[in-house]
C-alpha positions in Angstrom: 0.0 0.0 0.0 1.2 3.4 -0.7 0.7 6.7 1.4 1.5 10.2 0.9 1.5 12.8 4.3 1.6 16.4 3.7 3.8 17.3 6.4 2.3 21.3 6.3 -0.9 20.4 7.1 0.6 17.3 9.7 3.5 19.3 11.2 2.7 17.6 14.2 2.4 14.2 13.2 5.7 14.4 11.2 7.4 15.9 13.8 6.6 12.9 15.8 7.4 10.4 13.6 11.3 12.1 13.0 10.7 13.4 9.8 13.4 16.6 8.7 13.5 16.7 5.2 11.3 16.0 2.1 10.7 13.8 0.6 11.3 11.3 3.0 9.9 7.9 1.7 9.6 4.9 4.4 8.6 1.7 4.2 6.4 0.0 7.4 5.6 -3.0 8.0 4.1 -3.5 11.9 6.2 -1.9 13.7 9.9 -2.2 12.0 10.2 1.0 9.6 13.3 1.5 7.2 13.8 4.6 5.5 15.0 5.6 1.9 18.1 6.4 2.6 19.3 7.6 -1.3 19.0 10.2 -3.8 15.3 11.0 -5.2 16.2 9.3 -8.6 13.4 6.8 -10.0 15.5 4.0 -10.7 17.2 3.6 -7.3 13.8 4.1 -5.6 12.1 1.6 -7.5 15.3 -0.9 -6.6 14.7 0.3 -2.8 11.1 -0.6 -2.8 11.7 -4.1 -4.5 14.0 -5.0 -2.0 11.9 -3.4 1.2 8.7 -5.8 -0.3 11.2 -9.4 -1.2 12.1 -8.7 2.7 8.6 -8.3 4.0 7.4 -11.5 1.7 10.6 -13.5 3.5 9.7 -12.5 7.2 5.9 -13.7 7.6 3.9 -15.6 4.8 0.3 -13.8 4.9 -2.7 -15.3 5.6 -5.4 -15.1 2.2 -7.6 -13.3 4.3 -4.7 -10.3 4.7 -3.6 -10.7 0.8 -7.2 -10.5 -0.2 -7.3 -7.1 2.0 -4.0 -5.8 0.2 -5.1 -6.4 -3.3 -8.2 -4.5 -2.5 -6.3 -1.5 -1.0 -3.7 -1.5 -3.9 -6.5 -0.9 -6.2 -6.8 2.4 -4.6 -3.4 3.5 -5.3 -2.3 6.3 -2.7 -4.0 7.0 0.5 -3.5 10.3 1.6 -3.1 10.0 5.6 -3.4 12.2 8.0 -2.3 12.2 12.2 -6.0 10.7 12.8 -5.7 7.8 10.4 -2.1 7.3 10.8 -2.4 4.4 13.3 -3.8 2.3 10.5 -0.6 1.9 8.7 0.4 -0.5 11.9 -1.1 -3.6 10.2 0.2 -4.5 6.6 2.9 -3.4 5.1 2.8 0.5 3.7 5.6 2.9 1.7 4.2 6.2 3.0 5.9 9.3 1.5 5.8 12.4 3.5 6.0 15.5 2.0 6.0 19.7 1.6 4.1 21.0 -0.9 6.7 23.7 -1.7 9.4 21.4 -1.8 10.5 20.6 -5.3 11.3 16.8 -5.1 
């Protein structure tokens, strides 16, 4: 699932969760978290989010219940969150991007 945060609007809520420059792209799955840790170029991204999702697949096999539940939500492409829905990105796994509107990247 994918997630976007606009951190102008959340100040708050990215404050909390550590968040100092933009964008800052992390992957969640329960409660371990890895952040992007590269440059903002599509190709390393894309090689960063492969990788985050082959390690989630290896750590727990999902019950069909929870895949039937992801496929649903990945038909909805990106989920805008905000501090009072935040909490529901604790079950699954979720890249959530947050961002500045007037930030260029």
């Amino acid at each position: 699932r994918f997630s976007r945060i606009d951190c102008d609007t959340e100040a708050e809520l990215c404050n909390k969760q550590r968040v100092s420059g933009f964008p800052t792209l992390r992957f969640k799955s329960g409660p371990m978290e890895r952040d992007y840790e590269g440059q903002p170029v599509l190709g390393e991204v894309s090689t960063w989010i492969a990788a985050q999702v082959v390690s989630a697949a290896r750590m727990a096999i999902q019950p069909p219940q929870q895949q039937q539940q992801q496929e649903q939500d990945a038909a909805s492409k990106v989920r805008v969150l905000t501090s009072a829905d935040y909490a529901s990105s604790a079950t699954g796994e979720w890249f959530i991007e947050f961002i500045a509107p007037w930030c260029g990247h």
